[in-house]
C-alpha positions, 0 to 999 in steps of 0.5 A: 592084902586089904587095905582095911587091915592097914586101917585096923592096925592104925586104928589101935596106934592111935587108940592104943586100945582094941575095945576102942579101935574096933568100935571107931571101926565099926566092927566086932572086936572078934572080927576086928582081932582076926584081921589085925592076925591076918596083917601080923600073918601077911607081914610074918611079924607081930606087930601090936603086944596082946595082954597088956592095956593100953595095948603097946606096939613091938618093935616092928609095928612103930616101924611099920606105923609110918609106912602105914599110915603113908600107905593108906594115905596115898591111896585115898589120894589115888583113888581121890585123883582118878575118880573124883570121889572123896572118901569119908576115910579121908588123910588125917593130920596129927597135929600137937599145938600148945593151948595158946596158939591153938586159941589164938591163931590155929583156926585161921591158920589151918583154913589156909593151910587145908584149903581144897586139900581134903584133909581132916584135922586131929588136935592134941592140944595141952601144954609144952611138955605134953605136946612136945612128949606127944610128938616126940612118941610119934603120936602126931605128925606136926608139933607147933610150939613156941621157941624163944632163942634165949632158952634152948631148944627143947629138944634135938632137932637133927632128925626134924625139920623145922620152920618159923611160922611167925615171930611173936612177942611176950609182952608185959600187960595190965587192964586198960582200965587199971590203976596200978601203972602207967604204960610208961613207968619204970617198971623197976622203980615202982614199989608193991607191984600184984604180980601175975607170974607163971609157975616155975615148970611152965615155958613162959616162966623161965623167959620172964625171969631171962628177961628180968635177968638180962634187963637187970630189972628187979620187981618189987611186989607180991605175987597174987597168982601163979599159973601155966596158963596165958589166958589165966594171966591174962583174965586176972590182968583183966580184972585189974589184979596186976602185972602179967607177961602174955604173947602179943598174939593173944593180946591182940586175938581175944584182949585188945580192948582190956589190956595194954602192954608197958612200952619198955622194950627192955622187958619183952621177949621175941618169942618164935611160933615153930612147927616141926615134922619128921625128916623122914617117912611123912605121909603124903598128906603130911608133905601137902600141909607141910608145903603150905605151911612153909610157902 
């Protein structure tokens, strides 16, 4: 056994191409095939389908996915521990995180989450469903999302474990600067409000209208922009186009000085920042994070 056969092998679940793995290897494709064989040979299973592109695991190859990558993981910490050295080859965390906390607050987060550790960092950032489908697929270690309790949950969580890393609002906004409301109007009884609203798949979509419902609270005006993207709503609020919903994390981040949020407690949200891990089968480097991160 070498432990660059283990390397190989993540290197085309990761990809799931083996052009791509075995340039990110360094190494031929010819010589790179032969050792993925002599891993398949050593273990007496096929582990990664031939002829299809991308290249998909079997059955036994996303089993022995973890047990790799635990593997690999805790003997760079190993050698790391008894020599001193440390290894361009170092732990890598997958992490899946929606584009507004990545924006807003992932870079502080990960400073403190990382420090003195080693570990290097590898992002899928999109929007909910892809990260969540992303995670789900095991393509990353750690998931951190928005949850809020109005909504269910978006999927079964009994084999992950969980934590509330901070709990934030939604929070209608307008430009500070604006004419079209007063922070302490009545949203209800104001007449041809622009309407800054997120499309009907997005998260954020189905909180606004749990918090219009719930308020019992109708608006009257007309909808200018319809988008999946916070910082979209919050950018046209800006330039005084109307009235748009956006985490206060991100108000206060990147918006402080343009925007203001309506002070009706009726119309806000407590939306929850989750991270979620595997119960089992975490790589070592994964439990360091997943410590700090729940400390």
């Amino acid at each position: 056994m070498d432990i660059n056969w283990l390397q190989d092998f993540l290197a085309v679940a990761d990809t799931r191409h083996f052009t791509q793995a075995a340039s990110r290897r360094n190494i031929s494709q010819a010589a790179f095939s032969r050792r993925i064989r002599a891993l398949e040979s050593w273990l007496g299973v096929t582990l990664i389908e031939r002829g299809t592109v991308p290249a998909h695991l079997t059955a036994e190859g996303k089993r022995f996915e973890s047990e790799a990558r635990d593997t690999v993981a805790r003997l760079m910490d190993a050698r790391a521990s008894l020599t001193g050295f440390k290894s361009e080859s170092r732990s890598t965390i997958r992490l899946s995180v929606t584009q507004t906390i990545a924006a807003a607050q992932l870079g502080d987060w990960w400073d403190v989450w990382c420090n003195d550790l080693g570990i290097n960092l590898e992002t899928h950032i999109s929007g909910l469903s892809d990260v969540v489908a992303a995670f789900l697929a095991g393509y990353s270690d750690v998931l951190i999302c928005y949850q809020s309790n109005r909504l269910p949950r978006h999927f079964d969580t009994r084999h992950y474990l969980s934590h509330v890393i901070e709990t934030d609002q939604l929070v209608p906004v307008i430009a500070a600067n604006g004419a079209h409301i007063q922070r302490d109007a009545e949203i209800d009884t104001l007449k041809s409000i622009p309407l800054l609203m997120y499309s009907s798949k997005a998260y954020f979509s189905k909180i606004v209208s749990e918090i219009l419902d719930q308020s019992r609270t109708q608006l009257l005006g007309d909808l200018v922009v319809e988008t999946e993207m916070a910082h979209f709503v919050a950018d046209c609020a800006a330039r005084n186009m109307g009235l748009g919903w956006i985490p206060a994390s991100l108000l206060h981040s990147d918006y402080s000085d343009k925007l203001v949020a309506l002070e009706q407690p009726k119309i806000r949200a407590e939306i929850d920042i989750v991270a979620y891990v595997a119960r089992k089968k975490r790589s070592f480097a994964c439990d360091q994070i997943w410590q700090r991160l729940t400390a």
